[in-house]
C-alpha positions in Angstrom: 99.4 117.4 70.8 96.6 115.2 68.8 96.3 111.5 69.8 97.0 111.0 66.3 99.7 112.0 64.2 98.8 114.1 61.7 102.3 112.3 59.6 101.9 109.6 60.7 105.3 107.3 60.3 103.4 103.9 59.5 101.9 105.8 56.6 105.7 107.3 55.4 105.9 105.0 52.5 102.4 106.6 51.1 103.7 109.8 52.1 106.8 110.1 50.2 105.6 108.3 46.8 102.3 110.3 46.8 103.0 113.6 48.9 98.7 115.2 48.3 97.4 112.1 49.5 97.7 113.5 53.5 95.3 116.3 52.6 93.3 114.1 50.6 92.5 111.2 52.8 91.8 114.1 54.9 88.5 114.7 53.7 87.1 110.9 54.5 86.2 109.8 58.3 88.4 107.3 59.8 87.8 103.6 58.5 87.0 101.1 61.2 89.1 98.9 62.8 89.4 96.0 61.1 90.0 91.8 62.4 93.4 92.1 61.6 94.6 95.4 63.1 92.7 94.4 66.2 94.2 91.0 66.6 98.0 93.3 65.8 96.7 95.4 68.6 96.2 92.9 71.0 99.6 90.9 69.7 101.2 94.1 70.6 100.1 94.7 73.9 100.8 90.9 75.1 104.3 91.5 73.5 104.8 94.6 75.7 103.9 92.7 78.5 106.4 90.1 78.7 109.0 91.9 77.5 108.4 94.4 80.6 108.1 91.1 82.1 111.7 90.3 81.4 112.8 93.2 82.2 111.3 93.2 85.8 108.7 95.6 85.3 105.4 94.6 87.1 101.8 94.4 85.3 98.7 92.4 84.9 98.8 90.4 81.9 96.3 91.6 78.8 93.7 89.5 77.8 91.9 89.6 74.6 89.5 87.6 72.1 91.9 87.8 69.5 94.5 85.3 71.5 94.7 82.4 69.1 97.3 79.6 69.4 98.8 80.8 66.5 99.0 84.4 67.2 100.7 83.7 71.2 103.0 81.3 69.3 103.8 84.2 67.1 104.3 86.8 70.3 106.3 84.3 71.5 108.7 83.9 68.7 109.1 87.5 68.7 109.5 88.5 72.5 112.4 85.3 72.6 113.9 87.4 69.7 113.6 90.6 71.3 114.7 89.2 74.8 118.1 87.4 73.3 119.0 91.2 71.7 118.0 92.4 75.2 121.1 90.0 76.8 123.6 90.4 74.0 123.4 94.5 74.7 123.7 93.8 78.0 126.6 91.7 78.0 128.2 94.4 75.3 127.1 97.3 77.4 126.8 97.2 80.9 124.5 100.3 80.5 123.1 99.8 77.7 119.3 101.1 77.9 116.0 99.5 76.8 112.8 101.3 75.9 109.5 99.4 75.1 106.8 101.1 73.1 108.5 103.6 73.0 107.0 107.3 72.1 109.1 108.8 69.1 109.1 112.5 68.2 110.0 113.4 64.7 108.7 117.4 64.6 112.5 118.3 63.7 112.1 116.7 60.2 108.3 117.2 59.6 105.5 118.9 61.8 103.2 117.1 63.7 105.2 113.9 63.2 105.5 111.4 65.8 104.7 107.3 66.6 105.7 104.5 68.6 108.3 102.5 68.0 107.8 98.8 69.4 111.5 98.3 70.9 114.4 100.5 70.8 117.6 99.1 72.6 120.6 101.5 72.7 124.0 100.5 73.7 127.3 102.4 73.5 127.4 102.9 70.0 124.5 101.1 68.3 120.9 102.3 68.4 118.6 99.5 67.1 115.1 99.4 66.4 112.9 96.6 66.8 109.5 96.8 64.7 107.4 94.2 65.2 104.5 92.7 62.4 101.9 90.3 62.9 101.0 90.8 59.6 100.8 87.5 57.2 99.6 88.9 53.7 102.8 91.0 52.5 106.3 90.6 53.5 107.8 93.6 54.9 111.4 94.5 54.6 113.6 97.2 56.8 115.6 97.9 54.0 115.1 101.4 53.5 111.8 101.4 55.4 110.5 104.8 56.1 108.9 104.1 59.2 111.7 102.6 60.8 114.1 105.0 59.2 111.8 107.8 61.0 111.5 106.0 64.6 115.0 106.0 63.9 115.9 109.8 63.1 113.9 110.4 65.7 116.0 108.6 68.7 119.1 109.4 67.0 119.2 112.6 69.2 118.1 111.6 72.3 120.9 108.3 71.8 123.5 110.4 71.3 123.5 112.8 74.2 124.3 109.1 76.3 126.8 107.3 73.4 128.6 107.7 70.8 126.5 106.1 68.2 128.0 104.5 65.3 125.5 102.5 63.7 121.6 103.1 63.6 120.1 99.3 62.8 116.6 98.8 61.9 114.7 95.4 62.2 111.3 94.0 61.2 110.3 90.8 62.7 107.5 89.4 61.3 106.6 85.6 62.9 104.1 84.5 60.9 105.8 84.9 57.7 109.4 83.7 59.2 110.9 87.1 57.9 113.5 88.7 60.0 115.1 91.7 58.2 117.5 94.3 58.9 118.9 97.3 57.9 121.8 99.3 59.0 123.0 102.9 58.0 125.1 105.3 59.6 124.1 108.4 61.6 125.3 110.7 58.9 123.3 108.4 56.2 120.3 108.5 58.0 120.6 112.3 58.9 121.0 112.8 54.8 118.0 110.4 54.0 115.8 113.0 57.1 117.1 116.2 55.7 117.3 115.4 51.9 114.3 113.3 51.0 112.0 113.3 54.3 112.3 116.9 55.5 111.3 118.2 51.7 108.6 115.7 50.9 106.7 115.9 54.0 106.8 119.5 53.5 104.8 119.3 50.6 102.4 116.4 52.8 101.2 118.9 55.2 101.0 121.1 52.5 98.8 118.8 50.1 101.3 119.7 47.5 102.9 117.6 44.9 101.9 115.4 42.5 99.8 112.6 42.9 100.8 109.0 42.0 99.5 105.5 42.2 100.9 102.4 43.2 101.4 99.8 46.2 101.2 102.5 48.6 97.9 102.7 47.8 96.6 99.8 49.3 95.8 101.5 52.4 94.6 105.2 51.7 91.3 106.2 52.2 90.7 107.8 49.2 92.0 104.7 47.2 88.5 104.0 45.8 87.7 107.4 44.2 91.2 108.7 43.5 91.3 110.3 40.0 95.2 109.7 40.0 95.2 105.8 40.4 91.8 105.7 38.3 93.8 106.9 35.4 97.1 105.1 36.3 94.6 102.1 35.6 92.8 102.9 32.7 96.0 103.7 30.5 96.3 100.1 30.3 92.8 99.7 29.0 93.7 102.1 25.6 96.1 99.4 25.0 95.1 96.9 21.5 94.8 93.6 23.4 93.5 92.1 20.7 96.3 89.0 20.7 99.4 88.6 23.0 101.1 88.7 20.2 100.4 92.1 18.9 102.3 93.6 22.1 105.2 94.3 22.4 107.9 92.5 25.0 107.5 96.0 26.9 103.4 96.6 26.9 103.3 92.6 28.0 105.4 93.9 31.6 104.1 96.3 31.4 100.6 95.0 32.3 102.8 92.4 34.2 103.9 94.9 36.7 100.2 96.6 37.1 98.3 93.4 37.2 97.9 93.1 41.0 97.1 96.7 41.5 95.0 96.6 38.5 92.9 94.0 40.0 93.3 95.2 43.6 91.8 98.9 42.6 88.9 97.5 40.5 87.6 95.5 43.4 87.7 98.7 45.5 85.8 100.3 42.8 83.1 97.7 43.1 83.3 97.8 47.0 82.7 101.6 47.0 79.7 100.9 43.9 78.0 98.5 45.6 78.5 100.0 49.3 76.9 103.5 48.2 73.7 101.4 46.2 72.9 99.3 49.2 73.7 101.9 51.9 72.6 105.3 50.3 70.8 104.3 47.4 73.0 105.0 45.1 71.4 104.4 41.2 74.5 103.6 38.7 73.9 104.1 35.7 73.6 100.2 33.8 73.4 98.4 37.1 71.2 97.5 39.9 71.0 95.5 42.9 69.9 92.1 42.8 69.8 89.0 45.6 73.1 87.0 45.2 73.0 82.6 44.9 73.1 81.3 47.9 73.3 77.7 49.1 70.7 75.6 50.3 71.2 74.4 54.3 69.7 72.5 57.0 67.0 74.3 59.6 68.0 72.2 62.0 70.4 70.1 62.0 69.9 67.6 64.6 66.2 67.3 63.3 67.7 66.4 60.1 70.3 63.8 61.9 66.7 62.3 63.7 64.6 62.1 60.8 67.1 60.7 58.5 68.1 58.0 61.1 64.4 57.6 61.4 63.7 56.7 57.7 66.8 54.0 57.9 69.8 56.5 56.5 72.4 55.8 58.8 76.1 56.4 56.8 75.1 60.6 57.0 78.3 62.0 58.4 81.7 62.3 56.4 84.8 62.4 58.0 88.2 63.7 57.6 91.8 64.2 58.3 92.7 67.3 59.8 95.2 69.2 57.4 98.7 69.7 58.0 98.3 73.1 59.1 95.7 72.4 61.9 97.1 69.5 63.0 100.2 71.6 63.8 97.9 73.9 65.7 96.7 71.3 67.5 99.8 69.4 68.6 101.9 72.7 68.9 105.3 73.2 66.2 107.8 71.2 68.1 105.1 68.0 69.3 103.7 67.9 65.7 107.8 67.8 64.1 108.7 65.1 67.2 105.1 63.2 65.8 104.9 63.3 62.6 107.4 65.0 60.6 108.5 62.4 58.7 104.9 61.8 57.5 104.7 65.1 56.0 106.2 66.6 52.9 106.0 69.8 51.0 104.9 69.1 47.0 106.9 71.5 44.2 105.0 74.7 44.0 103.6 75.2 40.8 105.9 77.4 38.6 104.7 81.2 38.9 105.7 84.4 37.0 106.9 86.8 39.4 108.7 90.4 39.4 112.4 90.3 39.4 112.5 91.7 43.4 110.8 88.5 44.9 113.2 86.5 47.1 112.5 83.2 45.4 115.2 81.5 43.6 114.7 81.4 39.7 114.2 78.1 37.9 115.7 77.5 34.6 113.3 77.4 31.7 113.8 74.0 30.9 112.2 72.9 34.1 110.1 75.1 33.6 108.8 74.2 30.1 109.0 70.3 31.5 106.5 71.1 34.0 104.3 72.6 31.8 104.5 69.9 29.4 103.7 67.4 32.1 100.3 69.7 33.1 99.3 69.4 30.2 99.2 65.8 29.3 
């Protein structure tokens, strides 16, 4: 078996909008790691630690360049999580059983499937998965996840040859953004969901089969800046008349609505890729070329700079400032900085934002609304 999955289950929710897309992004080399996988990588392997830890399970502790104060905190909040549903299924289940990072097999449902799932804790009748994500761009929920519905299916087997499970629960923990979500289905649900939707579709995956599609997913697949299929998911909204507002209708303006982060998300990584194969392979496009970028003026040397002013009588040549909220928390720590100075600090009205109907935030009326607006614009 490969070191890498060739259906892979973090990549389930591209898999199952956009099926061709696994033989596609075949045909690109693997994209470096970037800073923020590394620093999950190293989040995840200090996690595993102390929750072995916990659990009595010897080791040397992991150390890494990526350990911030904010990304420990973060570990932190997370392994107190995992450790407290840890006790509760111990008290429950006097043999309940505990699995860290946890190999998961999925080659029932779809070939060459298989990952790792973060936590799995299984007592007598409730397998739970624990995912967790040190992401802090995009919320993630576990409702109706793919990947954890995979990790999932896939331990659903080996669970109940030891229990009789009655509920498969799926959680996403995800510290920096102070989302906790879960999602619960049945064994015969989830078994459906595997045999009806994931068995079929990933199928067609290994396949390259299927038709191609464009959206979120799309974020992360190689082939993202040269895909013909999201090019012209794109464009179609460039053969619209935008000559005024007004001339659209109430459907072309959500239209645009609902495209206008992906919209600008994909023409960036059109630019990326343009400007990448002109610097890098020489790459001549037609009505461009490559020219030095503005750039600010700065100091050689800036303690020759400190001397000769001083020398020539300029003495007020520093400025100085508070630290913001945010890094004064860092400094102090969450609970010292509250104790210190949490009644000092305050959080201002956001200003008023148009957002899809499936964000979590509370709708205002449109009379505050309008007020505000009338206000910003005095």
């Amino acid at each position: 078996m490969t070191a890498h999955a060739r259906y892979s289950p973090s990549a389930a929710y591209r898999r199952l909008a956009c099926p061709p897309s696994l033989v596609l992004e075949e045909q690109f080399a693997e994209e470096g790691e970037s800073v923020f996988a590394a620093e999950g990588t190293a989040g995840h392997k200090l996690a595993e630690h102390l929750i072995r830890k916990h659990l009595g399970i010897p080791g040397k502790r992991p150390v890494s360049d990526y350990y911030s104060d904010e990304l420990l905190e973060a570990v932190d909040d997370y392994v107190a999580f995992a450790t407290t549903e840890i006790e509760d299924a111990k008290r429950s289940c006097a043999s309940s059983l505990v699995l860290v990072e946890q190999r998961v097999d999925v080659s029932d449902y779809v070939a060459e499937c298989f990952g790792t799932a973060d936590l799995v804790i299984i007592t007598d009748h409730d397998l739970h998965v624990i995912d967790l994500k040190l992401g802090k761009g995009i919320e993630v929920s576990a409702t109706e996840n793919p990947q954890l519905m995979i990790y999932g299916l896939g331990l659903l087997s080996m669970a109940e040859l030891l229990y009789d499970i009655k509920t498969v629960r799926m959680t996403v923990f995800q510290p920096r953004l102070s989302n906790v979500s879960t999602y619960t289905l049945s064994p015969e649900a989830l078994r459906q969901w595997g045999n009806e939707v994931l068995k079929p579709r990933g199928a067609m995956a290994l396949l390259g089969a299927g038709e191609f599609a464009a959206g979120s997913w799309c974020r992360f697949c190689k082939a993202r800046k040269q895909c013909r299929a999201r090019a012209e998911e794109f464009l179609s909204l460039t053969r619209m008349d935008f000559r005024a507002p007004a001339l659209l209708s109430d459907e072309e303006v959500a239209q645009v609505l609902c495209k206008a982060d992906e919209l600008s998300r994909w023409a960036q990584d059109i630019y990326s890729f343009a400007q990448d194969e002109a610097i890098i392979h020489g790459k001549a496009w037609p009505g461009f070329k490559l020219v030095e970028g503005r750039s600010n003026r700065k100091y050689t040397s800036e303690e020759e700079v400190e001397q000769t002013a001083k020398a020539a009588g300029y003495s007020e040549i520093y400025k100085h400032s508070l630290l913001s909220v945010t890094d004064m928390e860092k400094l102090m720590g969450k609970s010292t900085f509250q104790d210190i100075l949490g009644a000092l600090v305050y959080k201002p009205q956001g200003k008023i934002t148009l957002v899809p109907e499936i964000d979590k935030r509370e709708p205002i009326n449109n009379t505050t609304a309008q007020a505000e607006f009338m206000e910003e614009s005095k």
